[in-house]
C-alpha positions as CSV (number, residue, x, y, z in Angstrom):
1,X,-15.9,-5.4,15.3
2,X,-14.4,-5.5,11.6
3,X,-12.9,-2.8,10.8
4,X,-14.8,-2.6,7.6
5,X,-18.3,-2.4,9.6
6,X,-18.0,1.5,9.6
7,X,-17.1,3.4,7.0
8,X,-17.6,5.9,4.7
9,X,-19.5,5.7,1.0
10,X,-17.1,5.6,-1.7
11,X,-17.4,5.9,-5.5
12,X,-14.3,3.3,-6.1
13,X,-14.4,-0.5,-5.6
14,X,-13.1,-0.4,-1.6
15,X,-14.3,2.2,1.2
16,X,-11.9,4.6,2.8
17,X,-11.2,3.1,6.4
18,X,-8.5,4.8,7.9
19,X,-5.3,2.4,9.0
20,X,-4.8,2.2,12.7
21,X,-1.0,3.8,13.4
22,X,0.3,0.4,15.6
23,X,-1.0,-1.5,12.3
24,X,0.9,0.8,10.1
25,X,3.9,0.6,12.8
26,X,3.9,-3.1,12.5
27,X,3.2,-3.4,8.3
28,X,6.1,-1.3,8.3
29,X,8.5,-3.6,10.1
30,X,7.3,-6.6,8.9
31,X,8.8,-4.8,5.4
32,X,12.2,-3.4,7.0
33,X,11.1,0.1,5.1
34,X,14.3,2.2,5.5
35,X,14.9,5.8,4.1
36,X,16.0,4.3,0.9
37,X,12.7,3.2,0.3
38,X,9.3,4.2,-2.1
39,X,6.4,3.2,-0.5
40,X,3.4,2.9,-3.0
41,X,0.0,3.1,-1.1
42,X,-2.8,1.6,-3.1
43,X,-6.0,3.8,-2.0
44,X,-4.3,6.1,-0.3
45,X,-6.8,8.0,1.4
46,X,-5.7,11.1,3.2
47,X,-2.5,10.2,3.0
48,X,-1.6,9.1,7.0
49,X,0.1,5.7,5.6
50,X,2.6,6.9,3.5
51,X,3.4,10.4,6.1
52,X,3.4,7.9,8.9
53,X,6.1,5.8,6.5
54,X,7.8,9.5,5.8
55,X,8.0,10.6,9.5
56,X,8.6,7.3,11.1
57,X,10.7,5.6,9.0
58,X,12.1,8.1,6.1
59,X,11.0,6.7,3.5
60,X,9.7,8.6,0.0
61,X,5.6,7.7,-0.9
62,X,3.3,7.5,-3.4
63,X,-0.5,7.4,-3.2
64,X,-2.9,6.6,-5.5
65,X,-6.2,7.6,-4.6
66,X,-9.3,7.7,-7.0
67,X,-11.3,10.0,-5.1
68,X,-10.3,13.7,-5.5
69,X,-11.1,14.9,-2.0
70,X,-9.1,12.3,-0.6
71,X,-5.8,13.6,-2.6
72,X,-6.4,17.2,-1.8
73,X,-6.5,16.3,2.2
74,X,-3.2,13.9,1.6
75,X,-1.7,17.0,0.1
76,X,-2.7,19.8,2.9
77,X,-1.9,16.6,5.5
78,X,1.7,16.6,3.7
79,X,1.8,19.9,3.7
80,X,1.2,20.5,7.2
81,X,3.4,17.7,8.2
82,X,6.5,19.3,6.6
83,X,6.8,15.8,4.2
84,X,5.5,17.4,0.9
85,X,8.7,17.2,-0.2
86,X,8.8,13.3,0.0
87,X,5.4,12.1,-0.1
88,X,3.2,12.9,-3.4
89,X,-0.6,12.2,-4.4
90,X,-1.9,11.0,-7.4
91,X,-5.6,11.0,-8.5
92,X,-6.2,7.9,-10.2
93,X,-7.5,4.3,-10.0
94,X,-5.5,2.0,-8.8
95,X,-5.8,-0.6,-11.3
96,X,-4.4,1.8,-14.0
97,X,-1.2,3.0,-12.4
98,X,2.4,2.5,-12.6
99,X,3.5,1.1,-9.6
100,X,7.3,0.4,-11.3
101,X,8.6,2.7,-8.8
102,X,7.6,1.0,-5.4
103,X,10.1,-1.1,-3.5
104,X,7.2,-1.5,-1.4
105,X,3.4,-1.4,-1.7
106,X,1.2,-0.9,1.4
107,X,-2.6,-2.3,0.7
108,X,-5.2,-1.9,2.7
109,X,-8.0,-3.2,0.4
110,X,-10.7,-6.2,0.0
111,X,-9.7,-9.5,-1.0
112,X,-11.2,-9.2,-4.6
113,X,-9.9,-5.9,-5.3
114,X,-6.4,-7.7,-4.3
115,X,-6.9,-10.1,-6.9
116,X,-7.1,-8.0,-9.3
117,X,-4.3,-6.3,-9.1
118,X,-2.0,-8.9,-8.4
119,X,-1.2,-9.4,-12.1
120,X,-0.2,-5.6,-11.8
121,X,2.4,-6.0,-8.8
122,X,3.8,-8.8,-10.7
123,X,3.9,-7.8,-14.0
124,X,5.3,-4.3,-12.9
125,X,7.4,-4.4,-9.5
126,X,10.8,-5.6,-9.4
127,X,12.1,-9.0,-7.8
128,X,12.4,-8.4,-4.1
129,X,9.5,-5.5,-3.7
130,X,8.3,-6.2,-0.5
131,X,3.9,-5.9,-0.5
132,X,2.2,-5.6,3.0
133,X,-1.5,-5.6,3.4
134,X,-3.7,-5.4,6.4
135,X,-6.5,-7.8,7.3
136,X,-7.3,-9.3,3.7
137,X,-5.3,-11.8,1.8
138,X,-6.2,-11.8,-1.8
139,X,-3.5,-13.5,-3.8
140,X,-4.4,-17.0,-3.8
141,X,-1.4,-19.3,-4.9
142,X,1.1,-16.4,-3.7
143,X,2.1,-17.0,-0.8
144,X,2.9,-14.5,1.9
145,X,6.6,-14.6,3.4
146,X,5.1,-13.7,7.0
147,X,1.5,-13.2,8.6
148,X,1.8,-11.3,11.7
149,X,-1.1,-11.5,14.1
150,X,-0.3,-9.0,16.7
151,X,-3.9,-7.2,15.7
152,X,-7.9,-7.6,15.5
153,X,-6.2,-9.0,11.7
154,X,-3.6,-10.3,10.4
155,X,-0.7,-8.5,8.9
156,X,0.9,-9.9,5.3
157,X,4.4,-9.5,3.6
158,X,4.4,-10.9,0.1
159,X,8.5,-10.7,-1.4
160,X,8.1,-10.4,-5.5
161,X,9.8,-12.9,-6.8
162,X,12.5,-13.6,-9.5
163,X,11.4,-14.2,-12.7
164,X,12.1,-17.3,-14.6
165,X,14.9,-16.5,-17.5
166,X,12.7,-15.5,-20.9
167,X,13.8,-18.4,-23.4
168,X,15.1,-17.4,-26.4
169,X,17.3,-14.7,-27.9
């Protein structure tokens, strides 16, 4: 069954469905996140991405999550888990953040919602920011570096890339 087929109401443009931790596990891998890493997670729910990325892998996180219950459970989840310290929560819609920080960005979100926000990632992340996303592929003409089917879906890693030299001086 899709993993979208249950889930619960939401008052921003994707539902919350939590992330399996073997699809996490592999996202992760597909990215090489290391402890010198900021993950960014994109409708971050209650925050189990980015402590899984914290625990299992040492890496720092970011969530942004629209929905204020959602931050307040990533928080006490954090919290509990010892990783407050690394991992922080931000109420706020995804399409208005600053993502500048992120040396990877974990998505879990429809294909339309992707689209949107790919002039974000690649207006705002730095060449070689490694995106992953789970079951959706909404980037069109960008192409992903790897698709990993080891899942119900596949698993994406999209590599920013250089920017052409601005003309001029």
């Amino acid at each position: 069954a899709p993993a979208f087929a249950q889930y619960e109401e939401s008052k921003g443009d994707v539902p919350w469905v939590p992330t399996p931790d073997e699809v996490m596990d592999t996202l992760f891998r597909l990215a090489k996140v290391t402890p010198a890493d900021t993950v960014y997670d994109l409708g971050s729910g209650d925050g189990r991405v980015l402590i899984y990325a914290a625990k299992h892998f040492g890496a720092r996180g970011v969530g942004i999550e629209i929905e204020g219950h959602r931050v307040k459970e990533a928080r006490k989840a954090a919290k509990a888990a010892g990783l407050a310290r690394r991992v922080k929560f931000i109420e706020q819609d995804a399409l208005k953040a600053n993502v500048s920080g992120a040396t990877v960005v974990f998505l879990y979100l429809y294909t339309a919602f992707m689209a949107k926000l790919k002039p974000i990632l690649l207006g705002q992340l730095k060449p070689g920011t490694r995106v992953v996303a789970y079951q959706f592929n909404g980037f069109g003409d960008w192409k992903p570096e790897a698709v990993n089917n080891a899942h119900a879906y596949p698993a994406y890693l999209w590599i920013v890339p250089t920017r052409p030299a601005s003309s001029g001086a």
